[in-house]
DRENTOR-569464 format. One line per field, with one value per atom (N, C-alpha, C): residue number from 0; chain; atom name; x, y, z. Coordinates in nm, 2 decimals. Layout:
BEGIN
k (NUM:...)
c (A:...)
a (CA:...)
c1 (X:...)
c2 (Y:...)
c3 (Z:...)
// end
This chain:
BEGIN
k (0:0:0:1:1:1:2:2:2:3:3:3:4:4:4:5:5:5:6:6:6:7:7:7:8:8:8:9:9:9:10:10:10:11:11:11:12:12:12:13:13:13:14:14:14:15:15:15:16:16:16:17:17:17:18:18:18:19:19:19:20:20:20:21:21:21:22:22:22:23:23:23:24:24:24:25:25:25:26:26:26:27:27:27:28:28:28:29:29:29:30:30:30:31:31:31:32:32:32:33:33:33:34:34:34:35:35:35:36:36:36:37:37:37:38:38:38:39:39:39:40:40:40:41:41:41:42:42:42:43:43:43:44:44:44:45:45:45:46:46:46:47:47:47:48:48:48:49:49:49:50:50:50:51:51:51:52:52:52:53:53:53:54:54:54:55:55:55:56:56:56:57:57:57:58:58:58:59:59:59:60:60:60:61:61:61:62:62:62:63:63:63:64:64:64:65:65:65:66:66:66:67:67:67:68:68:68:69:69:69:70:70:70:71:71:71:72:72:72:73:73:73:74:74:74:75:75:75:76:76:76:77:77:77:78:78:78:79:79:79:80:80:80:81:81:81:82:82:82:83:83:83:84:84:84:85:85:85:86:86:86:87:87:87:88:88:88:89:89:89:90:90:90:91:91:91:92:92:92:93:93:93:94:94:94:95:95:95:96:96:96:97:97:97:98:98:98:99:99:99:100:100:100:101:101:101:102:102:102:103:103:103:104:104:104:105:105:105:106:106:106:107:107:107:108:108:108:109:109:109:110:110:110:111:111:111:112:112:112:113:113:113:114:114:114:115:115:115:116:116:116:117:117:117:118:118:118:119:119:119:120:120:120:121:121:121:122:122:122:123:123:123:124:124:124:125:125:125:126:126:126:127:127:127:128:128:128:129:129:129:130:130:130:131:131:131:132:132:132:133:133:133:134:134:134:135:135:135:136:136:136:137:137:137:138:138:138:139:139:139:140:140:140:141:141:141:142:142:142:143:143:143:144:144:144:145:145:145:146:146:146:147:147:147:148:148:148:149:149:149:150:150:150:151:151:151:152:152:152:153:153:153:154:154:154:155:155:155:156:156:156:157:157:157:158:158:158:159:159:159)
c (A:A:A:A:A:A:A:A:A:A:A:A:A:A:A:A:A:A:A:A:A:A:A:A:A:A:A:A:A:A:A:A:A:A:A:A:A:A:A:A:A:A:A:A:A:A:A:A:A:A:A:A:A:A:A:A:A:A:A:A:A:A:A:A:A:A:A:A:A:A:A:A:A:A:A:A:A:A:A:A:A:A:A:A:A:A:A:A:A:A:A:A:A:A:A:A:A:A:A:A:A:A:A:A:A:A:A:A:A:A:A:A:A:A:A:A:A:A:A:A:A:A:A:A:A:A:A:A:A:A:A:A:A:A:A:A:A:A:A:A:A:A:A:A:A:A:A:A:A:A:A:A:A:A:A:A:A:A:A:A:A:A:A:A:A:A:A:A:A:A:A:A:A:A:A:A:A:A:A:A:A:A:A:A:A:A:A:A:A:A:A:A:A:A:A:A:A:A:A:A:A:A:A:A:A:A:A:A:A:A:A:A:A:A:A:A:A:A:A:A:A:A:A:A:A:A:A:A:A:A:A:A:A:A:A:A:A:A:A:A:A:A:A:A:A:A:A:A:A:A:A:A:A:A:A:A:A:A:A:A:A:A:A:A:A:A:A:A:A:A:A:A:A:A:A:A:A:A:A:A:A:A:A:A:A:A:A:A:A:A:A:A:A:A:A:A:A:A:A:A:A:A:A:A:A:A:A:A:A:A:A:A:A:A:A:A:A:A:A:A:A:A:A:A:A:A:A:A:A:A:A:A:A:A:A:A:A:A:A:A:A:A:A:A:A:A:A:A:A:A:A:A:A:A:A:A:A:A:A:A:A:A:A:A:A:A:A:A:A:A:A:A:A:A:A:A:A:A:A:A:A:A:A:A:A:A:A:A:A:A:A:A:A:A:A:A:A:A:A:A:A:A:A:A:A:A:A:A:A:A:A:A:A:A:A:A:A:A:A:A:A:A:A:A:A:A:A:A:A:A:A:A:A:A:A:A:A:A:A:A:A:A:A:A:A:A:A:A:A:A:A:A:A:A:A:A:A:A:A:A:A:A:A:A:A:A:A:A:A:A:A:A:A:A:A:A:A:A:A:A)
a (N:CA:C:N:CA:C:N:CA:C:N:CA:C:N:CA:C:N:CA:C:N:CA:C:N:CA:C:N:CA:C:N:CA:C:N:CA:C:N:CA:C:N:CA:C:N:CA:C:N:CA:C:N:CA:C:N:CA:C:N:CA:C:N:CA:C:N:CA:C:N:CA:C:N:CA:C:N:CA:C:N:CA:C:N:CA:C:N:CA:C:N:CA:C:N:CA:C:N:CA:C:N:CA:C:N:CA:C:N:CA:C:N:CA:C:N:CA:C:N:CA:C:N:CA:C:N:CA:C:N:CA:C:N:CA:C:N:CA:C:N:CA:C:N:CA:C:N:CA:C:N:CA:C:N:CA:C:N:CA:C:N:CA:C:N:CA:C:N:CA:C:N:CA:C:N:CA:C:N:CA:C:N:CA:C:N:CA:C:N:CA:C:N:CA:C:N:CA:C:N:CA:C:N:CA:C:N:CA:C:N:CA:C:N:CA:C:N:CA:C:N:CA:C:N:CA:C:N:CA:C:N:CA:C:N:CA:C:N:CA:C:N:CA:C:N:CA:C:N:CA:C:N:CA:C:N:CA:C:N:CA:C:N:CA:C:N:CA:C:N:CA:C:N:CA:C:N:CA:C:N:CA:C:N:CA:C:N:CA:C:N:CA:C:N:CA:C:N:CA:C:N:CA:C:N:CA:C:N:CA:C:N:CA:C:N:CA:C:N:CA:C:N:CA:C:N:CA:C:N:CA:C:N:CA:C:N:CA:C:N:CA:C:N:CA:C:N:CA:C:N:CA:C:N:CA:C:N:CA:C:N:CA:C:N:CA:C:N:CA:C:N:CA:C:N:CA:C:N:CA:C:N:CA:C:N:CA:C:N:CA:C:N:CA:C:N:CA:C:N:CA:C:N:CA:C:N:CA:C:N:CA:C:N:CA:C:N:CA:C:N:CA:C:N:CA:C:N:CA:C:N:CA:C:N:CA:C:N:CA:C:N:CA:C:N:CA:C:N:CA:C:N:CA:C:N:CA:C:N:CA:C:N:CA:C:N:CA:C:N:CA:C:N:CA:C:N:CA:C:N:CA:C:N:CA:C:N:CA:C:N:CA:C:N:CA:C:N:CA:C:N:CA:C:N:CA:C:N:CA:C:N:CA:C:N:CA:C:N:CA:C:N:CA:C:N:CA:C:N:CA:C:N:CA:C:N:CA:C:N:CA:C:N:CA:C:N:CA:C:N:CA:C:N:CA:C:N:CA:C)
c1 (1.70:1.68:1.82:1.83:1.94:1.99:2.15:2.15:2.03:2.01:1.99:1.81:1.75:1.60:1.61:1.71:1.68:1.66:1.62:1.56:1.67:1.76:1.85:1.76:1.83:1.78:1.86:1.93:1.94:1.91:1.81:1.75:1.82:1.78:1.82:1.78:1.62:1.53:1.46:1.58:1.44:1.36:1.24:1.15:1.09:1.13:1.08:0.97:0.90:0.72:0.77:0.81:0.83:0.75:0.68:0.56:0.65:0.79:0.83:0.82:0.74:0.77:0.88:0.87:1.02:1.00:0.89:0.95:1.01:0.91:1.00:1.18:1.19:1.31:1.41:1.37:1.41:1.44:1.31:1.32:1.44:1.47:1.53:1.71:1.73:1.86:1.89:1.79:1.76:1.78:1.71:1.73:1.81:1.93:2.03:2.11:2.16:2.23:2.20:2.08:2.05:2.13:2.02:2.13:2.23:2.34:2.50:2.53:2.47:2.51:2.51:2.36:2.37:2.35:2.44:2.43:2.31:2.21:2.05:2.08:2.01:1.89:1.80:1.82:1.68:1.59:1.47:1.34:1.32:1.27:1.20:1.06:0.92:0.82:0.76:0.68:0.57:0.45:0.37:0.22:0.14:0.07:-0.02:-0.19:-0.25:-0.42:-0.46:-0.55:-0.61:-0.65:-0.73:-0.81:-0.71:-0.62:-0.53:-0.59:-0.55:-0.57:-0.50:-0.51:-0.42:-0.52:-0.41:-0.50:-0.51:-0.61:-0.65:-0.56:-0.42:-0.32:-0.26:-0.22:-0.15:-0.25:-0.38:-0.52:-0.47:-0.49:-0.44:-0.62:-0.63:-0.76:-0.78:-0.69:-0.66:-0.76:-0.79:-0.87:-0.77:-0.72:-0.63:-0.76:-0.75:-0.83:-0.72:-0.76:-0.73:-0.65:-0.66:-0.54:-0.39:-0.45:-0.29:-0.26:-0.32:-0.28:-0.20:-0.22:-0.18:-0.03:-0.03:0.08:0.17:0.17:0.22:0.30:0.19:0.26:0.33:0.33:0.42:0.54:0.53:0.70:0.74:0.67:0.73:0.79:0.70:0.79:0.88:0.85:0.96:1.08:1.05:1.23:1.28:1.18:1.22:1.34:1.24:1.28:1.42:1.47:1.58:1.69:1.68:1.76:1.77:1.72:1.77:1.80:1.77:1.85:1.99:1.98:2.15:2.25:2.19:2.27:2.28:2.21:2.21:2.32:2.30:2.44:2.61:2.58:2.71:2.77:2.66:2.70:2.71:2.74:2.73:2.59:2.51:2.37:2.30:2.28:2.19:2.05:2.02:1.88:1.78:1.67:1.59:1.41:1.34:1.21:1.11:1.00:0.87:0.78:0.66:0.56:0.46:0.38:0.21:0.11:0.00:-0.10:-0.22:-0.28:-0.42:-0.41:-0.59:-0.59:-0.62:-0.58:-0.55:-0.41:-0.37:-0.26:-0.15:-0.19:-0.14:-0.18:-0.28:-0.30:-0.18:-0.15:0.00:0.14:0.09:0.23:0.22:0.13:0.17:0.16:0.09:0.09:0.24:0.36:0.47:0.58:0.49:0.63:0.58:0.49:0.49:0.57:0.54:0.54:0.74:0.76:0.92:1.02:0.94:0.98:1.11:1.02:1.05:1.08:1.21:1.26:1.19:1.22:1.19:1.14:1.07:1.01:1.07:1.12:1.13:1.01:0.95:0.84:0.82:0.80:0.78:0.63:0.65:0.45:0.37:0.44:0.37:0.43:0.33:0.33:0.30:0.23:0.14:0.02:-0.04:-0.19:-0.28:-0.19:-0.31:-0.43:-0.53:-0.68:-0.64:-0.57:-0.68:-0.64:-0.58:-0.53:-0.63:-0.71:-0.80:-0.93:-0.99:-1.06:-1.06:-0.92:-0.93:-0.85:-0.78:-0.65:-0.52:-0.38:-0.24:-0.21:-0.20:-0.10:0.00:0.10:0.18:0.12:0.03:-0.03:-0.10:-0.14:-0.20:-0.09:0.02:0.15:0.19:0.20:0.30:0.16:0.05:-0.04:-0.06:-0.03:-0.03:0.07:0.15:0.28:0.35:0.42:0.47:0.61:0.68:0.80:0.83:0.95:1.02:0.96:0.94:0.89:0.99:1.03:1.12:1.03:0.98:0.86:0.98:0.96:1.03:0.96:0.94:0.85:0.91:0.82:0.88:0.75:0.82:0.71:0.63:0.50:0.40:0.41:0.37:0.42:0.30:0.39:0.29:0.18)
c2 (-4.34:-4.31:-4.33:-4.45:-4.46:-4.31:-4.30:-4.17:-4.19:-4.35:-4.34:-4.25:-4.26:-4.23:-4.09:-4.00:-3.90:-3.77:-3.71:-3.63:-3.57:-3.54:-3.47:-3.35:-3.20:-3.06:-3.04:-3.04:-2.95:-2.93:-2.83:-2.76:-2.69:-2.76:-2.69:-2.54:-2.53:-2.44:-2.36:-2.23:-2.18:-2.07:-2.06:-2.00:-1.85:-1.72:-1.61:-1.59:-1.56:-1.47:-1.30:-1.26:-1.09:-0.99:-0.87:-0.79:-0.68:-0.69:-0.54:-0.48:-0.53:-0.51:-0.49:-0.48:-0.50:-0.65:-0.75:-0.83:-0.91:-0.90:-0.98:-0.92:-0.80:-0.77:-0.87:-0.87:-0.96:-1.10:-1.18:-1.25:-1.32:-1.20:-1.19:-1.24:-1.15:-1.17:-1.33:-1.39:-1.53:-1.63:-1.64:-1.71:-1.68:-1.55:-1.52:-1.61:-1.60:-1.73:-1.86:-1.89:-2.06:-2.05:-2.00:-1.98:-2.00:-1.94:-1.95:-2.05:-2.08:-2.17:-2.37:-2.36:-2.46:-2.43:-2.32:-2.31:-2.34:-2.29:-2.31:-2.20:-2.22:-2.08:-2.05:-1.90:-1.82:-1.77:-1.83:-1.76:-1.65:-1.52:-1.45:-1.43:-1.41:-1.40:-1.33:-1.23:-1.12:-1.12:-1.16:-1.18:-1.02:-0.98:-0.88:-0.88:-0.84:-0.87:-0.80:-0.90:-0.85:-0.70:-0.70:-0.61:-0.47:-0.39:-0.32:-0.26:-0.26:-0.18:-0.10:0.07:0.14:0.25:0.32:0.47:0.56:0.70:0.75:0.87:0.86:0.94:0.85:0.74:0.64:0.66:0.67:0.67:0.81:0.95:1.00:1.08:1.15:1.18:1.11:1.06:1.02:0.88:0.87:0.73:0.61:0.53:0.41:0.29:0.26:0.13:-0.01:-0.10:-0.20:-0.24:-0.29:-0.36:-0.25:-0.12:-0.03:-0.01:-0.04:-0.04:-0.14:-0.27:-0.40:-0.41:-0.38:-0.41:-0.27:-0.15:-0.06:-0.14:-0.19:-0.26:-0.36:-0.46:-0.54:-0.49:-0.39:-0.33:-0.26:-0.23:-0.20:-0.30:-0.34:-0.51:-0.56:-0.60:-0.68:-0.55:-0.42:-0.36:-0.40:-0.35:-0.41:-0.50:-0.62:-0.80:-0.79:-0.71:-0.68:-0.67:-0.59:-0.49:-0.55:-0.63:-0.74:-0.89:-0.94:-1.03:-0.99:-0.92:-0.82:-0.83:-0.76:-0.75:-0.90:-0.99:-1.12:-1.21:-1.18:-1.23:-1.17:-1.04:-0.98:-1.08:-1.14:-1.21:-1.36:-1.39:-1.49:-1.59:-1.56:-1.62:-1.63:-1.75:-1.75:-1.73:-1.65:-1.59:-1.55:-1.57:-1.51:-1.46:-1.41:-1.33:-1.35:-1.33:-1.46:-1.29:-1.22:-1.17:-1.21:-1.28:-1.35:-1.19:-1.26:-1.19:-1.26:-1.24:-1.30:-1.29:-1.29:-1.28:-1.39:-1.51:-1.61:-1.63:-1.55:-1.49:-1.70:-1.79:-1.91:-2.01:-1.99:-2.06:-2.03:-1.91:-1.88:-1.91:-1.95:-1.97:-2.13:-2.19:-2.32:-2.35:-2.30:-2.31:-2.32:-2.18:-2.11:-2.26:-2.36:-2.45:-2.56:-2.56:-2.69:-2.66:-2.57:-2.52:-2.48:-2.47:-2.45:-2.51:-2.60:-2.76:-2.67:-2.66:-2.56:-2.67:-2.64:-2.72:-2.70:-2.56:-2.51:-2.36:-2.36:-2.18:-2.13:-2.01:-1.93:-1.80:-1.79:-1.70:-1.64:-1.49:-1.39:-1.44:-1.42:-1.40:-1.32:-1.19:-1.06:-0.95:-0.95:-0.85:-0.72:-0.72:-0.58:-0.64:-0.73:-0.82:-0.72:-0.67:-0.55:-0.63:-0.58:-0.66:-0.84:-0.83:-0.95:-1.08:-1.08:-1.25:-1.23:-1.11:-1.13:-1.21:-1.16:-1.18:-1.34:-1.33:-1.48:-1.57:-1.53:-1.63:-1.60:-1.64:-1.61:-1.66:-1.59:-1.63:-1.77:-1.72:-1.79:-1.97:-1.92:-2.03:-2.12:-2.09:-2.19:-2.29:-2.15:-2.21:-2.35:-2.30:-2.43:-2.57:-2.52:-2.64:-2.72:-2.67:-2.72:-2.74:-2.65:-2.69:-2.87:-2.88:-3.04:-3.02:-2.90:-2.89:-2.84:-2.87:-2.75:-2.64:-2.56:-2.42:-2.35:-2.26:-2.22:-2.08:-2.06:-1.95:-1.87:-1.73:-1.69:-1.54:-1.55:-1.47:-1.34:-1.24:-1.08:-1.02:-0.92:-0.82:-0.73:-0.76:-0.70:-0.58:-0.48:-0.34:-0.26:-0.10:-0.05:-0.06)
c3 (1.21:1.07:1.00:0.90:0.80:0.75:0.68:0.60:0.50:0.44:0.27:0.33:0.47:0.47:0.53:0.51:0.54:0.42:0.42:0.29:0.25:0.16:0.05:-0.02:0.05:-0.01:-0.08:-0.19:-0.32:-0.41:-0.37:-0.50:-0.66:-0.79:-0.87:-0.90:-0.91:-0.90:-0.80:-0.75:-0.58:-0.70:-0.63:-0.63:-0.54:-0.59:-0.48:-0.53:-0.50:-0.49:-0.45:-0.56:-0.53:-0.55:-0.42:-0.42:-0.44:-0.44:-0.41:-0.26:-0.16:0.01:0.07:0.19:0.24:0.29:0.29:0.32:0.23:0.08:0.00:-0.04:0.00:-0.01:0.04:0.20:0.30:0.25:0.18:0.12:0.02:-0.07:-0.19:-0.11:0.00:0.08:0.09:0.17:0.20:0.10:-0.01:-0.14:-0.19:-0.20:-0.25:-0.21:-0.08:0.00:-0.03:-0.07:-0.09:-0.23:-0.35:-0.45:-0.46:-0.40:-0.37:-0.35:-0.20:-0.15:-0.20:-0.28:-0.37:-0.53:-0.55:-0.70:-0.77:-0.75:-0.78:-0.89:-0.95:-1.05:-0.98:-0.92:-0.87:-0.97:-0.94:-1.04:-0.96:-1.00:-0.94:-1.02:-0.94:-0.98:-0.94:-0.99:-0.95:-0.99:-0.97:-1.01:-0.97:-1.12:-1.13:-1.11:-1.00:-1.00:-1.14:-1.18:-1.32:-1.29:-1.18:-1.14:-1.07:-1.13:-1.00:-0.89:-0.80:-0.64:-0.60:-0.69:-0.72:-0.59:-0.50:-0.48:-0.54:-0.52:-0.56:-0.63:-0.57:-0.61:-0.75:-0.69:-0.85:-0.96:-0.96:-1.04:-1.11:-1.05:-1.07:-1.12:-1.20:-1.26:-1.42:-1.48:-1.55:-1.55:-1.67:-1.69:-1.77:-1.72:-1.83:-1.79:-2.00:-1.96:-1.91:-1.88:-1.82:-1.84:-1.96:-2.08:-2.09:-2.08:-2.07:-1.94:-1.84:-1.72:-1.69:-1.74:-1.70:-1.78:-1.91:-1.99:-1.88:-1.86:-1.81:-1.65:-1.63:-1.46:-1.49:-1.59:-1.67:-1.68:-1.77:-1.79:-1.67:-1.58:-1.44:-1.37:-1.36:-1.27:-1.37:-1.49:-1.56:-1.55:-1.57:-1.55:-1.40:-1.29:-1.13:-1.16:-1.20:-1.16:-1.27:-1.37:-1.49:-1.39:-1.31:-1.27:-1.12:-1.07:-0.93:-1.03:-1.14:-1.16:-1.24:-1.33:-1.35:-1.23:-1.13:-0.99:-0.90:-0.94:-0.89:-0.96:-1.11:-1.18:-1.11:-1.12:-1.08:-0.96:-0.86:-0.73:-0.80:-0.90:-0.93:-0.90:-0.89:-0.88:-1.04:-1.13:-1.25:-1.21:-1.24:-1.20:-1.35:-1.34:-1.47:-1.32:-1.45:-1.37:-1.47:-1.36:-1.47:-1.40:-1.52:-1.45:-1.48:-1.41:-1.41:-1.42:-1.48:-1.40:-1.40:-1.31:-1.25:-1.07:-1.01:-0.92:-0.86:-0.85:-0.76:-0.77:-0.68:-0.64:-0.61:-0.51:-0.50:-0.62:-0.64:-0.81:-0.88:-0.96:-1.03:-0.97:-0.88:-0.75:-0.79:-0.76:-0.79:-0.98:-1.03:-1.17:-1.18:-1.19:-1.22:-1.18:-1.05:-0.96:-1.07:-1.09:-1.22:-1.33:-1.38:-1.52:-1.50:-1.43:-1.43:-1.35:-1.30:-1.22:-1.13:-1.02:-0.88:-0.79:-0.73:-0.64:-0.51:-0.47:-0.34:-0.36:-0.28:-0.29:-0.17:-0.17:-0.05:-0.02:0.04:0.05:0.19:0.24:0.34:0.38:0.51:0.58:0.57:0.48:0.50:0.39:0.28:0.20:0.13:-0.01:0.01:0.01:0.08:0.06:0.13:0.22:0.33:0.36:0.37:0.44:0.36:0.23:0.19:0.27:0.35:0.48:0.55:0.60:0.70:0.62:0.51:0.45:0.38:0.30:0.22:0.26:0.34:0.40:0.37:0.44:0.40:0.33:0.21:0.06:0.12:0.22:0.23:0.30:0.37:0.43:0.39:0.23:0.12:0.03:0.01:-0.06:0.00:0.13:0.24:0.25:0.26:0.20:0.08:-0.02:-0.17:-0.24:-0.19:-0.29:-0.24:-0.37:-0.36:-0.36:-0.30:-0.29:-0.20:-0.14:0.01:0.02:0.12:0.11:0.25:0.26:0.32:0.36:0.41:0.51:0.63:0.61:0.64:0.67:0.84:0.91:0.91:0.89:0.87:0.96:1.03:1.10:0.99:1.08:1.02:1.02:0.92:0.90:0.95:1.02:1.06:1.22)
// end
């Protein structure tokens, strides 16, 4: 294989998929380094299920309809994702934070790599999906199918 036929990685654009887990914590470490390392802009992203899958304690006895539930977890993640990209500048990483919501959880994952012309994604095996990989499949294992860009998969112990 010539140099000119071998594939050139540097990404302008990485891509995190952030649940707030520890693996995407894990995650966040990993892309920090790529970032640096090729002076990328890190997106960070959090997608919200329309539907929340809150316990019976976060529920609370309290009734919130939908629409204040959703805008409420909005300004939760968007402070989150405020307050890791702040700290991501201080390391010199340009970073901004995108929050989706919908429940096709890889649909917004690929929508977000169009729509923000995503070099590379970096993405954990294991998040807060709980049952739903047994049932619908691994988030991450659809991403590395569909997406049309690098994907950098990055195996974390399963919790518990």
């Amino acid at each position: 294989m010539s140099h000119d036929d071998k594939m050139q990685l540097h990404p302008k654009k990485i891509l995190l998929p952030v649940d707030f887990s520890p693996s995407s914590d894990a995650a966040l470490k990993t892309a920090t380094e790529f970032a640096q390392h090729f002076q990328s802009q890190l997106v960070l992203l959090n997608i919200l299920p329309v539907i929340p899958i809150v316990s019976a304690d976060e529920f609370s006895s309290c009734y919130f309809p939908q629409q204040e539930f959703l805008e409420e977890a909005k300004k939760k993640a968007s402070e989150r994702l405020a307050t890791c990209t702040h700290h991501l500048a201080g390391m010199g990483v340009q970073a901004s934070s995108l929050v989706e919501v919908g429940n096709d959880i890889v649909g917004n994952l690929l929508m977000v790599i169009d729509r923000e012309h995503i070099d590379m994604v970096v993405i954990s095996t294991h998040g807060t999906s709980g049952w739903r990989p047994t049932v619908f499949g691994s988030i991450a294992e659809k991403v590395v199918r569909l997406a049309k860009c690098p994907i950098l998969l990055l195996r974390s112990a399963k919790a518990g």
